[in-house]
Backbone as XML, in Angstrom:
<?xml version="1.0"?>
<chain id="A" units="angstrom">
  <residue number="1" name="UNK">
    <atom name="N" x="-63.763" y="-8.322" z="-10.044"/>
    <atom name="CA" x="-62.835" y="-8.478" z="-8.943"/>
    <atom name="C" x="-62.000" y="-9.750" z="-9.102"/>
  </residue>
  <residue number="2" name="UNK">
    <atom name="N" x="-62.978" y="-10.721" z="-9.890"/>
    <atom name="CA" x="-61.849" y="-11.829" z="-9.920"/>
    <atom name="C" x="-61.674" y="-12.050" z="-11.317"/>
  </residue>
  <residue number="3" name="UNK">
    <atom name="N" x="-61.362" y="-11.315" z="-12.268"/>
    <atom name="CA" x="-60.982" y="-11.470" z="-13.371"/>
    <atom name="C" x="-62.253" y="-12.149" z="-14.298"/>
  </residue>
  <residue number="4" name="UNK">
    <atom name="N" x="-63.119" y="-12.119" z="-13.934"/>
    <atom name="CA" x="-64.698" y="-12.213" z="-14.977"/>
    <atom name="C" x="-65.136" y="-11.424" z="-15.629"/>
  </residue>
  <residue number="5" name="UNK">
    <atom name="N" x="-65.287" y="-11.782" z="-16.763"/>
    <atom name="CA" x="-66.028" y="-10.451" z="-17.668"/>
    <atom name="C" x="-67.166" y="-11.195" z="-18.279"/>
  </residue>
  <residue number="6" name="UNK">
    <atom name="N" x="-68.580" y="-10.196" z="-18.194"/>
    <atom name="CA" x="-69.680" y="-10.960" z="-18.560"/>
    <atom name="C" x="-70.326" y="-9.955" z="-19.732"/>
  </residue>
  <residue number="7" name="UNK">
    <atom name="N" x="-71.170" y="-10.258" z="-20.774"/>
    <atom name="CA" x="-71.584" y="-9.494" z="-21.741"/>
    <atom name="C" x="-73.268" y="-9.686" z="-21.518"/>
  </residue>
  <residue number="8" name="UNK">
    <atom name="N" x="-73.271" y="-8.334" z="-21.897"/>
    <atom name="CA" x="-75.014" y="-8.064" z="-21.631"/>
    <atom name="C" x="-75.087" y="-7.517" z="-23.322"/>
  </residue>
  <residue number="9" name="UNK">
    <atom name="N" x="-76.003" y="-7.782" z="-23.963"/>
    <atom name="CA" x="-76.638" y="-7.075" z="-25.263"/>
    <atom name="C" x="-77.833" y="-6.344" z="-24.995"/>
  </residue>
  <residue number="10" name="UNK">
    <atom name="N" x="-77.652" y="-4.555" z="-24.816"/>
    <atom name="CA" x="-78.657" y="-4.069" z="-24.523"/>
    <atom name="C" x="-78.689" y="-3.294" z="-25.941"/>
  </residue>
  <residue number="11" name="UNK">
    <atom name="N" x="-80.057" y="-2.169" z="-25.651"/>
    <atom name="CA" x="-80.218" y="-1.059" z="-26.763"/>
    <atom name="C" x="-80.306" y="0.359" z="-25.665"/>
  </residue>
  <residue number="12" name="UNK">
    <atom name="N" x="-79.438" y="1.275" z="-26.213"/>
    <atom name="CA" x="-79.519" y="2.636" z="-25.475"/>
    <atom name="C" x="-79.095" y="3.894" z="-26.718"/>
  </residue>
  <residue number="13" name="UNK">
    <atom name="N" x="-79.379" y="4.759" z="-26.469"/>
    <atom name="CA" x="-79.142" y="6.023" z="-27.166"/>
    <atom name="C" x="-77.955" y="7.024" z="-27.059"/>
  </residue>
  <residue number="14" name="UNK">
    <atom name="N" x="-77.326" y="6.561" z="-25.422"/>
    <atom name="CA" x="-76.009" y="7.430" z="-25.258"/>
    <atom name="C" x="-74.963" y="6.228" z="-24.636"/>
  </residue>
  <residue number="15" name="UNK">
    <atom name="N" x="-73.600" y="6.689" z="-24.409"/>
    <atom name="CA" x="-72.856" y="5.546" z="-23.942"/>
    <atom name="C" x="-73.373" y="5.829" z="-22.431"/>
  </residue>
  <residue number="16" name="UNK">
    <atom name="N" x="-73.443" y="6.537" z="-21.310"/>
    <atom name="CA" x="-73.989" y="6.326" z="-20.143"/>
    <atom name="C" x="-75.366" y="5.887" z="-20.077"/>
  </residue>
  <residue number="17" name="UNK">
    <atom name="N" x="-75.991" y="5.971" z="-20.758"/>
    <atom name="CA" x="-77.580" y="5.045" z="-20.842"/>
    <atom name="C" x="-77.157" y="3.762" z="-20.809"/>
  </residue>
  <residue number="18" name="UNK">
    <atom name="N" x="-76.277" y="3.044" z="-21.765"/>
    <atom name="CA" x="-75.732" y="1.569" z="-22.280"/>
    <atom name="C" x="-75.321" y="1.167" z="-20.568"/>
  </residue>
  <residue number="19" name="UNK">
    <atom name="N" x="-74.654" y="1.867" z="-20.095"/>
    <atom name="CA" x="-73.165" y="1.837" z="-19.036"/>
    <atom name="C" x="-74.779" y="1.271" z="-17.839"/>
  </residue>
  <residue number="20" name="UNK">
    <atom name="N" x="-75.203" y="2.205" z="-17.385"/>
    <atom name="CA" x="-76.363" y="2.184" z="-16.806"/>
    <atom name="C" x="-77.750" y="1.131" z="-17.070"/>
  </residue>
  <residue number="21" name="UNK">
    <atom name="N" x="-78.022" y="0.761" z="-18.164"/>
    <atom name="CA" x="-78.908" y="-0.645" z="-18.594"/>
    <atom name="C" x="-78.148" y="-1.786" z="-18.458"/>
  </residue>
  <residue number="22" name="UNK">
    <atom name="N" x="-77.035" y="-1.802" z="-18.509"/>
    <atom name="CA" x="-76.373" y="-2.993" z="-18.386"/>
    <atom name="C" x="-75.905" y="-3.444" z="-17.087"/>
  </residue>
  <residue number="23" name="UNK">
    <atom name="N" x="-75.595" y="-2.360" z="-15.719"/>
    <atom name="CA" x="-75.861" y="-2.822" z="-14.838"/>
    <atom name="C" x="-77.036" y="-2.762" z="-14.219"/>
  </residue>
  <residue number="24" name="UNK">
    <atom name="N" x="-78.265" y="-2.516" z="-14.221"/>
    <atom name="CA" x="-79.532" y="-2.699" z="-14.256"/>
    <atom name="C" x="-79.723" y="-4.184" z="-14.388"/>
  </residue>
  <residue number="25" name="UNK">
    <atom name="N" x="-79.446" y="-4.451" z="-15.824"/>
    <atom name="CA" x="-79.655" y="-5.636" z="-15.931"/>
    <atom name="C" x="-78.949" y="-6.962" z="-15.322"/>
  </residue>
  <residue number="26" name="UNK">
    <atom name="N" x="-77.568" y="-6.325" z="-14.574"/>
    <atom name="CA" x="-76.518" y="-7.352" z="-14.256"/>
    <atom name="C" x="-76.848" y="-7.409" z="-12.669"/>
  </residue>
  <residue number="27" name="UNK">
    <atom name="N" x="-77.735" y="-6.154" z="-12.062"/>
    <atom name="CA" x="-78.270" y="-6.048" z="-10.753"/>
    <atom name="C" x="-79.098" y="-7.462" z="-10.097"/>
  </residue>
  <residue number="28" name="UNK">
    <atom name="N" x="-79.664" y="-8.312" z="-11.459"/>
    <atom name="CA" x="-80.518" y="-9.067" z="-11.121"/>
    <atom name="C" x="-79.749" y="-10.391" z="-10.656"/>
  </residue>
  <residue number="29" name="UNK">
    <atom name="N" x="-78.470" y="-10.296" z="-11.299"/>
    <atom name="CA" x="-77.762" y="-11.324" z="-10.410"/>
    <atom name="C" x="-77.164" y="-11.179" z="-9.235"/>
  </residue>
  <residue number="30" name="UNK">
    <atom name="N" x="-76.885" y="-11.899" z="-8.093"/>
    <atom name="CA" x="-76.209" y="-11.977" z="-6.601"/>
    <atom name="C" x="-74.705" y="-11.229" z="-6.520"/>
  </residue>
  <residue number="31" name="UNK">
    <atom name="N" x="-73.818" y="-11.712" z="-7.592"/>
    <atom name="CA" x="-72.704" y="-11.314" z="-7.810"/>
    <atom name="C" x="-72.671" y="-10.125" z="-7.750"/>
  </residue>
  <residue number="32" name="UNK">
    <atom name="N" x="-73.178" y="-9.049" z="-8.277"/>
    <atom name="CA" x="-72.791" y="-7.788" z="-8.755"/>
    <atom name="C" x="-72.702" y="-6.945" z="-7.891"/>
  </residue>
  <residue number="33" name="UNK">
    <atom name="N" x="-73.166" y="-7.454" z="-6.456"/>
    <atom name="CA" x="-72.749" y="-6.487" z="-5.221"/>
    <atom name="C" x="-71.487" y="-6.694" z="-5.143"/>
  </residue>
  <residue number="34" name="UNK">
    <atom name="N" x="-70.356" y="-7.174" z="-5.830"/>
    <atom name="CA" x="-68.796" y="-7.533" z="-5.744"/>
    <atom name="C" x="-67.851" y="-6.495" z="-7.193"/>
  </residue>
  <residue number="35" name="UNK">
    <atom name="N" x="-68.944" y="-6.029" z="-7.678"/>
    <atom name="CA" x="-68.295" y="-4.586" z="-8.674"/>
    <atom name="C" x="-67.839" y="-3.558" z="-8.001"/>
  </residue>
  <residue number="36" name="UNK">
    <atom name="N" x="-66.081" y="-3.699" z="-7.991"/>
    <atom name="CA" x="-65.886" y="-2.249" z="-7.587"/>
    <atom name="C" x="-65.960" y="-1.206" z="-8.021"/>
  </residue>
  <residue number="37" name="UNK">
    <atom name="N" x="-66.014" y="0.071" z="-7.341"/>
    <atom name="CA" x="-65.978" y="1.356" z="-8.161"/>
    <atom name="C" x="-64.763" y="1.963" z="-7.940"/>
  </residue>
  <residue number="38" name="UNK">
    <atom name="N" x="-64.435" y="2.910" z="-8.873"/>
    <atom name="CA" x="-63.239" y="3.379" z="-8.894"/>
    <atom name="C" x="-62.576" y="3.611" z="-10.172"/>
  </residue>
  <residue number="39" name="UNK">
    <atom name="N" x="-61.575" y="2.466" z="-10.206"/>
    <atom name="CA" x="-60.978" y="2.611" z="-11.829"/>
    <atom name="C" x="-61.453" y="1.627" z="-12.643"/>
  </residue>
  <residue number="40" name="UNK">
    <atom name="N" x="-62.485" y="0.652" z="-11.894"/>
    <atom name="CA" x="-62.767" y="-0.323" z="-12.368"/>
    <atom name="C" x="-63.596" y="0.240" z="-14.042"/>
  </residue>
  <residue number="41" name="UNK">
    <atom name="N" x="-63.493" y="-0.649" z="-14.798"/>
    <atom name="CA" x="-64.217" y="-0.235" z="-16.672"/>
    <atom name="C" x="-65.554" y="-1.023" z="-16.828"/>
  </residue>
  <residue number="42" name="UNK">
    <atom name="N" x="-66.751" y="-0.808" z="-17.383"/>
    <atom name="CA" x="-67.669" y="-0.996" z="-18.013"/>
    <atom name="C" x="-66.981" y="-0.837" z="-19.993"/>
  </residue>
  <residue number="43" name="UNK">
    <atom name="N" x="-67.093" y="-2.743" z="-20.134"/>
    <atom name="CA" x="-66.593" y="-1.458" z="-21.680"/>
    <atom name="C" x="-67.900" y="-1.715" z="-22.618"/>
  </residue>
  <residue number="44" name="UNK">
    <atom name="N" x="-68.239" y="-0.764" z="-23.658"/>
    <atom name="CA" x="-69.392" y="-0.568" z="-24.387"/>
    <atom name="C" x="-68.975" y="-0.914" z="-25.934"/>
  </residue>
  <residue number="45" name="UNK">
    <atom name="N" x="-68.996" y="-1.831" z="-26.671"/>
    <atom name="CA" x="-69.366" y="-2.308" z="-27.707"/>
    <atom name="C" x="-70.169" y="-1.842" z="-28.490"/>
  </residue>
  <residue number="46" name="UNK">
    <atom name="N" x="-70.364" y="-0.603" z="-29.351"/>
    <atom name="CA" x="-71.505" y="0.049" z="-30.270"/>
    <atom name="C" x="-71.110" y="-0.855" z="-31.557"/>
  </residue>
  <residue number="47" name="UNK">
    <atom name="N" x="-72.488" y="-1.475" z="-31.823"/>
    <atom name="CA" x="-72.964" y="-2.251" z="-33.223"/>
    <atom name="C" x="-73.457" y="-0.857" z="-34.503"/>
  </residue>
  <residue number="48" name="UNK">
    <atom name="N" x="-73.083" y="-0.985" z="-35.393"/>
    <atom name="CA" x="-73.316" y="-0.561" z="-36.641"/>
    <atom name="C" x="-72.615" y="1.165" z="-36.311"/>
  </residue>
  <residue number="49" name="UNK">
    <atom name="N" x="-71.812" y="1.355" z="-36.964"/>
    <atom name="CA" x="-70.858" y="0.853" z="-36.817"/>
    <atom name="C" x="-70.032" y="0.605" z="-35.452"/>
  </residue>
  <residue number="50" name="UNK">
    <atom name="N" x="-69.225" y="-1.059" z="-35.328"/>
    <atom name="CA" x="-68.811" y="-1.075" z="-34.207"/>
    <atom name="C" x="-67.972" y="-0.417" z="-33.532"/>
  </residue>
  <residue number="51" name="UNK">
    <atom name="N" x="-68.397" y="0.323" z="-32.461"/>
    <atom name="CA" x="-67.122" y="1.183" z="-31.828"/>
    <atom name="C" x="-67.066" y="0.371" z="-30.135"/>
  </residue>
  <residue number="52" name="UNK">
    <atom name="N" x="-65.948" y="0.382" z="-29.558"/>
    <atom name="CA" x="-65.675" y="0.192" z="-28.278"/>
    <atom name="C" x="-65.606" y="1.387" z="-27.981"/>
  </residue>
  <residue number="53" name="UNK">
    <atom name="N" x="-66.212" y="1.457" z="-26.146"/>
    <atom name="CA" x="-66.002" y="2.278" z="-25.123"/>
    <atom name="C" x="-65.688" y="2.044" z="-24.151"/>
  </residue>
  <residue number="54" name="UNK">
    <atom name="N" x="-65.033" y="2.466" z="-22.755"/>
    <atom name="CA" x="-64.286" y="2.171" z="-21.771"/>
    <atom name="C" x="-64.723" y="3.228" z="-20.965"/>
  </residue>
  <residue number="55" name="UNK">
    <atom name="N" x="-65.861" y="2.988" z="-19.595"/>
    <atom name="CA" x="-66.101" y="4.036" z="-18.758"/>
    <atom name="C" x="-65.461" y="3.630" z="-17.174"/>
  </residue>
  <residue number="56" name="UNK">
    <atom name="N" x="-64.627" y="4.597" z="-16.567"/>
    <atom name="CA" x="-64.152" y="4.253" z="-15.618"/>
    <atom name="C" x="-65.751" y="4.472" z="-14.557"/>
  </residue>
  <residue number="57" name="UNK">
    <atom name="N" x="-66.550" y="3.839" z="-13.470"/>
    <atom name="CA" x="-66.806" y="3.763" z="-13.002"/>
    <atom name="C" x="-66.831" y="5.295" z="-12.432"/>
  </residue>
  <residue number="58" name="UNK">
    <atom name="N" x="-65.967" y="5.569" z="-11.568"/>
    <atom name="CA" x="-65.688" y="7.275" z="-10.810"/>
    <atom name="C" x="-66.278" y="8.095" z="-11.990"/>
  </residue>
  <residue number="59" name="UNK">
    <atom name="N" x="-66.113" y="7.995" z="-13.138"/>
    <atom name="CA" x="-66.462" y="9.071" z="-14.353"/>
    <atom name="C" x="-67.745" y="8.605" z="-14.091"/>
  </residue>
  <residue number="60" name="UNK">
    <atom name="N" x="-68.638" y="7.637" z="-14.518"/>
    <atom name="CA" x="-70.186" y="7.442" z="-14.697"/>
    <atom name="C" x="-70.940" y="8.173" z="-13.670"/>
  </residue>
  <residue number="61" name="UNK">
    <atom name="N" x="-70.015" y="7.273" z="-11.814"/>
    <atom name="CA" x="-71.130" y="8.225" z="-11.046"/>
    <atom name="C" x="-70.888" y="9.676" z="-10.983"/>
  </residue>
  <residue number="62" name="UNK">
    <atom name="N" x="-69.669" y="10.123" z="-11.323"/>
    <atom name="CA" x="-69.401" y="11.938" z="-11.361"/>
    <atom name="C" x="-70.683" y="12.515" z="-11.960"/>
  </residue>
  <residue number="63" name="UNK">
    <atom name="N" x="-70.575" y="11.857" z="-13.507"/>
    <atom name="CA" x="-71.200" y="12.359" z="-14.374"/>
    <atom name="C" x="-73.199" y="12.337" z="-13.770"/>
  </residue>
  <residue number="64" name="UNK">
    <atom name="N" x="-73.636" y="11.041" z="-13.319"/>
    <atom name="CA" x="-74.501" y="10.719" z="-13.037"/>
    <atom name="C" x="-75.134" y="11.992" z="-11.376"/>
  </residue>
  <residue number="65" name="UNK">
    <atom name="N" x="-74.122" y="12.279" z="-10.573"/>
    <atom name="CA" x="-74.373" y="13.314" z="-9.485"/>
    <atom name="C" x="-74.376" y="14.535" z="-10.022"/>
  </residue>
  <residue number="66" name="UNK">
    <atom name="N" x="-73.648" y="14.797" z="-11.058"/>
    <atom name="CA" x="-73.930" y="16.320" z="-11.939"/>
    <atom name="C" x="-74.746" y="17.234" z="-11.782"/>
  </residue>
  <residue number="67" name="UNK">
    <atom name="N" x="-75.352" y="18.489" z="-11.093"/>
    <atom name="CA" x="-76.296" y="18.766" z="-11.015"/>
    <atom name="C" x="-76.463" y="19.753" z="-12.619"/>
  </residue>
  <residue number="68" name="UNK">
    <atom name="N" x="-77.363" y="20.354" z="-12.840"/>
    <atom name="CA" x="-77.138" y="20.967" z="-13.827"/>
    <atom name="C" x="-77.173" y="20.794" z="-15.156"/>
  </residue>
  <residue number="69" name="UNK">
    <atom name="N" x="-76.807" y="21.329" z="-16.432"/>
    <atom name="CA" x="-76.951" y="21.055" z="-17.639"/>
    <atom name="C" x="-78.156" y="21.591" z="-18.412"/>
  </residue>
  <residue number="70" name="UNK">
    <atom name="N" x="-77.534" y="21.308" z="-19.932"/>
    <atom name="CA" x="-78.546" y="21.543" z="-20.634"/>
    <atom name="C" x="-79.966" y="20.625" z="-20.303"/>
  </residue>
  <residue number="71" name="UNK">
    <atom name="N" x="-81.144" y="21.101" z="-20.529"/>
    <atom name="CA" x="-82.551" y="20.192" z="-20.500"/>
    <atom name="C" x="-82.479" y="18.707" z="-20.758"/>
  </residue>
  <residue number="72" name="UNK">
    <atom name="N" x="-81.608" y="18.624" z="-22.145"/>
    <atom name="CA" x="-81.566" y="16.981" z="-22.752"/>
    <atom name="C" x="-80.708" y="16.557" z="-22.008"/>
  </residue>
  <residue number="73" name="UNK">
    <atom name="N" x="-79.875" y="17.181" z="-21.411"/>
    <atom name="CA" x="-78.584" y="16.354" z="-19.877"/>
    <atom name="C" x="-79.555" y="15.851" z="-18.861"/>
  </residue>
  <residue number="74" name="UNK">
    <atom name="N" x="-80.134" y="16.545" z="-18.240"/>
    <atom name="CA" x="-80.986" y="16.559" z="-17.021"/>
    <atom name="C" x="-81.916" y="15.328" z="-16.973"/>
  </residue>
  <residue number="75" name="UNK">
    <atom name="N" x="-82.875" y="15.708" z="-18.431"/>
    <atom name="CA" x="-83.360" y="14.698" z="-18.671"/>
    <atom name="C" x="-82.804" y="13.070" z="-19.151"/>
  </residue>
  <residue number="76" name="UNK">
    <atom name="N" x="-81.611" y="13.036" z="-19.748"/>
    <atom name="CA" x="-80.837" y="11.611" z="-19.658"/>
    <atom name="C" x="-80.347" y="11.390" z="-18.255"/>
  </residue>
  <residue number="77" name="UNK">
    <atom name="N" x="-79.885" y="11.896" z="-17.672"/>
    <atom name="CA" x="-78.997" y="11.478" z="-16.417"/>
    <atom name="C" x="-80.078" y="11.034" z="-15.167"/>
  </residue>
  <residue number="78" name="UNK">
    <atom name="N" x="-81.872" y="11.955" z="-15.193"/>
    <atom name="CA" x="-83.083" y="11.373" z="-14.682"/>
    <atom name="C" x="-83.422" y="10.210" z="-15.344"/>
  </residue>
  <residue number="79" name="UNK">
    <atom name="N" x="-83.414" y="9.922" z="-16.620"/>
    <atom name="CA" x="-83.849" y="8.824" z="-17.518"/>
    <atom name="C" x="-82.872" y="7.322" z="-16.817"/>
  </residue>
  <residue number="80" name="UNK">
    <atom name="N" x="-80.961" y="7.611" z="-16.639"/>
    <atom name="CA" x="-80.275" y="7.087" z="-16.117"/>
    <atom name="C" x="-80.552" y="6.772" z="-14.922"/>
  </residue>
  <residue number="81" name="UNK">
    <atom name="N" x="-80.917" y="7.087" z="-14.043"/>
    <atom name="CA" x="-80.739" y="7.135" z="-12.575"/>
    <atom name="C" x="-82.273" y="6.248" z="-12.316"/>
  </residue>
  <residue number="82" name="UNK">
    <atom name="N" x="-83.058" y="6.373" z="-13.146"/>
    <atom name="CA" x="-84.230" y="5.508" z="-13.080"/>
    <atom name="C" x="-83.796" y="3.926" z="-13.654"/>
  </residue>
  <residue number="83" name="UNK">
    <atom name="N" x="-83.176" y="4.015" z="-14.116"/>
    <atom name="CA" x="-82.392" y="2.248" z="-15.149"/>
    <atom name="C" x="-81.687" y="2.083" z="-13.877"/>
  </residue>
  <residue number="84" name="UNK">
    <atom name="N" x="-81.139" y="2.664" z="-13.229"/>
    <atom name="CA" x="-80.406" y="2.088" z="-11.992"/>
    <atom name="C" x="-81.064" y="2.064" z="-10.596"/>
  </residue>
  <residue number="85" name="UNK">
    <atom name="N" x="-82.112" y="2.527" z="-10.092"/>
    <atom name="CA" x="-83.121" y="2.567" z="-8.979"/>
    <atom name="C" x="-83.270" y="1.758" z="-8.482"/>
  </residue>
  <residue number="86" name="UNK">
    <atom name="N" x="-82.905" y="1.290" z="-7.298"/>
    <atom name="CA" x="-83.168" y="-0.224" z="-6.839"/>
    <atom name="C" x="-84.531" y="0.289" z="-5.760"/>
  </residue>
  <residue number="87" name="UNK">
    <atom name="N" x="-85.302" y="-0.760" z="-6.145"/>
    <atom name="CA" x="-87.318" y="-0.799" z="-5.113"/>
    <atom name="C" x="-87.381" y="0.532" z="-4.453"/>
  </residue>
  <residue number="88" name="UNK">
    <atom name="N" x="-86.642" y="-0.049" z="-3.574"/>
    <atom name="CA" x="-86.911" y="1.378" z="-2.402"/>
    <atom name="C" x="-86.237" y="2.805" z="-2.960"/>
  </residue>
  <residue number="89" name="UNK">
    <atom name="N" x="-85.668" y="3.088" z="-4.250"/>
    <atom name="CA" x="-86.058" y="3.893" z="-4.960"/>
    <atom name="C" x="-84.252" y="4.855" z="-5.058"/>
  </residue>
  <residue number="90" name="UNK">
    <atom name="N" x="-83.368" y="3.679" z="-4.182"/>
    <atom name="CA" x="-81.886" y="5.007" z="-3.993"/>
    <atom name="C" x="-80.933" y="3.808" z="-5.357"/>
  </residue>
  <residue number="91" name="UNK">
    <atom name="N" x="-80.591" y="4.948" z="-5.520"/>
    <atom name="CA" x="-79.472" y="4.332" z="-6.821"/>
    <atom name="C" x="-78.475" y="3.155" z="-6.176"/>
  </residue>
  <residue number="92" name="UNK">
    <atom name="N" x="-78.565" y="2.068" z="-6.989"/>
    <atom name="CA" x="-77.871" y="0.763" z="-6.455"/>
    <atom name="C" x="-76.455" y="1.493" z="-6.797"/>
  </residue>
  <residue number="93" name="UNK">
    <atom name="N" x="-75.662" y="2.058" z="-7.626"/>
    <atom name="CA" x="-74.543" y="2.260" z="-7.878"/>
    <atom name="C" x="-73.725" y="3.089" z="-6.722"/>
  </residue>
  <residue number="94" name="UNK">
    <atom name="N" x="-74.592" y="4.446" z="-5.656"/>
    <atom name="CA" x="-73.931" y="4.429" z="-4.521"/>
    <atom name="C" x="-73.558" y="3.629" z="-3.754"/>
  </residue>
  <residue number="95" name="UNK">
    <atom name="N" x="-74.181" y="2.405" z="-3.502"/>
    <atom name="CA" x="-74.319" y="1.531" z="-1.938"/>
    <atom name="C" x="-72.734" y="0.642" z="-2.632"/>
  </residue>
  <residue number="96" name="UNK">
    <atom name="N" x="-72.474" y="1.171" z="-3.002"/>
    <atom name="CA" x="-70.850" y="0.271" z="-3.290"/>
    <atom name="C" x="-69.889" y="0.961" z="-3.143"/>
  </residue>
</chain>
């Protein structure tokens, strides 16, 4: 919101796993209740070989409410939604 960009170095298997561990991990700071959603970008940095990615926010949670899919969907997007679970158990990425 105010022109900050912060880098997290995680390990994940898909770019919405990455998108999803990294605010997990950025949850633990105060700030991050100030991430808007919308058009706002998560961008993803893949090491070996390096590729950039750019997820608009609206796409992650679309993708993340999805009902449906193949088995290995279902099961990443449950795998996802657990990296983002805040205690009392509702996805921190709605309450914004």
């Amino acid at each position: 919101m105010r022109d900050i960009e912060h880098t997290i170095d995680i390990t994940a298997e898909t770019l919405y796993e990455a998108v999803a561990a990294a605010l997990a991990v950025l949850q633990q700071d105060s700030w991050v209740g100030e991430i808007a959603q919308g058009l706002n970008t998560v961008g993803v940095l893949v090491q070996q070989p390096p590729v950039k990615h750019e997820v608009k926010m609206k796409d992650f949670l679309s993708w993340l409410e999805r009902p449906g899919g193949s088995p290995a969907e279902v099961a990443l997007r449950d795998r996802v939604r657990k990296l983002l679970a805040k205690p009392n158990g509702s996805p921190s990425a709605k309450s914004r």
